[in-house]
N, C-alpha and C positions, 0 to 999 in steps of 0.2 A: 440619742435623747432617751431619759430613763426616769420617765412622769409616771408616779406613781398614786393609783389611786385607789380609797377605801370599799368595797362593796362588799361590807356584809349583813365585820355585820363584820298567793296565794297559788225545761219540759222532759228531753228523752233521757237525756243522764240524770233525773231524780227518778223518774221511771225505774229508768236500771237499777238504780242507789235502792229505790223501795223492793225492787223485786229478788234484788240477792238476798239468799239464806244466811245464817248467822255463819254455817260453816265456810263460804267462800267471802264474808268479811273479815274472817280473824287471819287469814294468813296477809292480807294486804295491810290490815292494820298493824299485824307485828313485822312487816317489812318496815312498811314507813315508821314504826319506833325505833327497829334499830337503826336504821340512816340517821333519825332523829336523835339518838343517842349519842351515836357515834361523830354527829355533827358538832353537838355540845362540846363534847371531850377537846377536840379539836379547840374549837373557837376560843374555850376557854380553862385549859388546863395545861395543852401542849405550850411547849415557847415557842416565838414566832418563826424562829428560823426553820423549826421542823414543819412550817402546818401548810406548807406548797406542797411538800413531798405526800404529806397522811388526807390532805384534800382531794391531792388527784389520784390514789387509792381508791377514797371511797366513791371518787365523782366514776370510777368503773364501776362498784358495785349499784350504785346510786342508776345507772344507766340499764342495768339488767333489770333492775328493779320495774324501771319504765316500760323495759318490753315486755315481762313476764305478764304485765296487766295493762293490756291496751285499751284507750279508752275512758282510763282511768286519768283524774287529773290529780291525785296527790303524790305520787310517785314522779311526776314529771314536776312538779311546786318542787321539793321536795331534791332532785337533778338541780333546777335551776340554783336551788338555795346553796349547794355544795359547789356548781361551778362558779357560782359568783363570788364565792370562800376562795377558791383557790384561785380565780382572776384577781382578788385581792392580796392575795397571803405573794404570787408571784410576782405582780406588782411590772411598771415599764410597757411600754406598748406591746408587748408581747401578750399583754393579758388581755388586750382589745377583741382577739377572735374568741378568747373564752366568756366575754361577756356581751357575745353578741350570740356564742352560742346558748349560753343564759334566758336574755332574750328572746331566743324562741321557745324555746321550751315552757319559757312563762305564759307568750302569747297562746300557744297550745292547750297549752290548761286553761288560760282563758275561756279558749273555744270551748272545749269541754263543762267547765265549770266554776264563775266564775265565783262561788260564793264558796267554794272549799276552802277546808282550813281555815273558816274566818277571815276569808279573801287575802287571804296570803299573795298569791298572785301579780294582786293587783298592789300590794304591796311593794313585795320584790323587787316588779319590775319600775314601779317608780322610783325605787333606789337608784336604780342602777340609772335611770335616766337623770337621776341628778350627780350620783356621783362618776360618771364616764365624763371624760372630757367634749364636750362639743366638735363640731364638725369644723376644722374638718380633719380633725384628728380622729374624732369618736362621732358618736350618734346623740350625746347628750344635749338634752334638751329640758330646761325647767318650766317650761308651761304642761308639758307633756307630763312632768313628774307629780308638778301641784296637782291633776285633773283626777293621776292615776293615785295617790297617796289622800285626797277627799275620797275618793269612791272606797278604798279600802277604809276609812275611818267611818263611811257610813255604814261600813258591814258588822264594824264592831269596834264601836266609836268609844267604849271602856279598856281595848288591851295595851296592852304593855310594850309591844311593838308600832303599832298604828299611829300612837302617839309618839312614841319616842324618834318614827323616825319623820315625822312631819313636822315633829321639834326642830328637828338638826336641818331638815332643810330648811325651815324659817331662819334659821342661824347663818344657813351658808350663804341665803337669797339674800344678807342683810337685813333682817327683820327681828330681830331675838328679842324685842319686848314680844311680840306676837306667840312668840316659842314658848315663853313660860307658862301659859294655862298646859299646856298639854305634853312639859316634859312633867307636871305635878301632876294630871290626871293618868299619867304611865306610871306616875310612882305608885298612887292610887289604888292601881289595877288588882283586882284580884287574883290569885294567887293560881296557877294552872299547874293541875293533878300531872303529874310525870314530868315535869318541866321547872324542876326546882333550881337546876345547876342555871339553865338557860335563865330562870329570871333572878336570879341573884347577880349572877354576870351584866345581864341587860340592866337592872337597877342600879349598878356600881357604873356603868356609861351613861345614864340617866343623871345621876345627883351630879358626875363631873363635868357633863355640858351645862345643866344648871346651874353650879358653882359658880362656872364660867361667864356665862350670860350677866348673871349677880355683879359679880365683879368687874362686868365692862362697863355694869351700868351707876355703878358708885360714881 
């Protein structure tokens, strides 16, 4: 059997967050740019046949990354978001353990922190709880996704992500009038400094599940 499924495609840790000097923030923030770069590239530039191979690449680099700065929850967001790229890009139940390993890595950052990145996190992992297949194939579970993709939309109830993918699961739960305020407030979204590739990409999957939705409901 060879089901293949999409996921791609967030007190003491603000402590620590306020107590680090600018010098021991700039090398974590230019780690997590270039995974973040280098994720873009990938998602939306490579063809699809190449982007298992240049995923599970970077999901190595992506993983030094995590250990290099323990503790830290963007570097493991960050892991999660690239293994759940390449559990997609591989595709078949083979990609079931990579997106379970996902899932921890998310859950982790959770513990850490759950508001990084714009709650990414808590984004992510409600992806993946809706687009994994159900038990008892997979762990997918749609109440678990709605709970987990509201909490990320309360963290940053204007981006470009949050909304777009709370859109698509309103679409997949069967709901897609539901979906259109908030694939139009993802088009909306203001405009993120270094992430210009990723939201052009995102806004080009945005207008064509829109379209879509539009057109089921003629």
């Amino acid at each position: 059997m060879n089901r293949r499924f999409s996921l791609r495609p967030l007190g003491a840790a603000l402590a620590l967050a306020l107590a680090a000097t600018a010098s021991q923030a700039a090398p974590i923030d230019d780690t997590v740019a270039e995974l973040q770069r280098e994720w873009e590239t990938i998602a939306y530039k490579v063809p699809p046949a190449q982007r298992s191979d240049r995923y599970e690449a970077l999901a190595t680099r992506a993983r030094q990354a995590s250990a290099a700065y323990p503790g830290r929850a963007e570097p493991l967001i960050w892991e999660g978001i690239v293994v759940s790229s390449w559990a997609g890009a591989k595709g078949g139940l083979g990609a079931l353990s990579l997106a379970k390993q996902a899932r921890g890595l998310y859950e982790t950052a959770l513990k850490i922190r759950p508001e990084a990145l714009e709650g990414s996190a808590l984004n992510s992992l409600g992806v993946l709880y809706y687009k994994v297949p159900a038990w008892p194939i997979g762990f997918g579970d749609k109440a678990r996704a709605q709970q987990l993709l509201q909490q990320a939309l309360a963290i940053n109830p204007k981006g470009i992500d949050p909304n777009y993918f709370f859109g698509d699961f309103l679409v997949e739960a069967g709901r897609p009038q539901e979906a259109i305020p908030y694939l139009e407030r993802a088009l909306q979204a203001a405009p993120r400094a270094g992430r210009e590739l990723a939201d052009a990409g995102r806004r080009d999957e945005v207008r064509g599940l829109l379209d879509r939705v539009r057109a089921q409901a003629r």
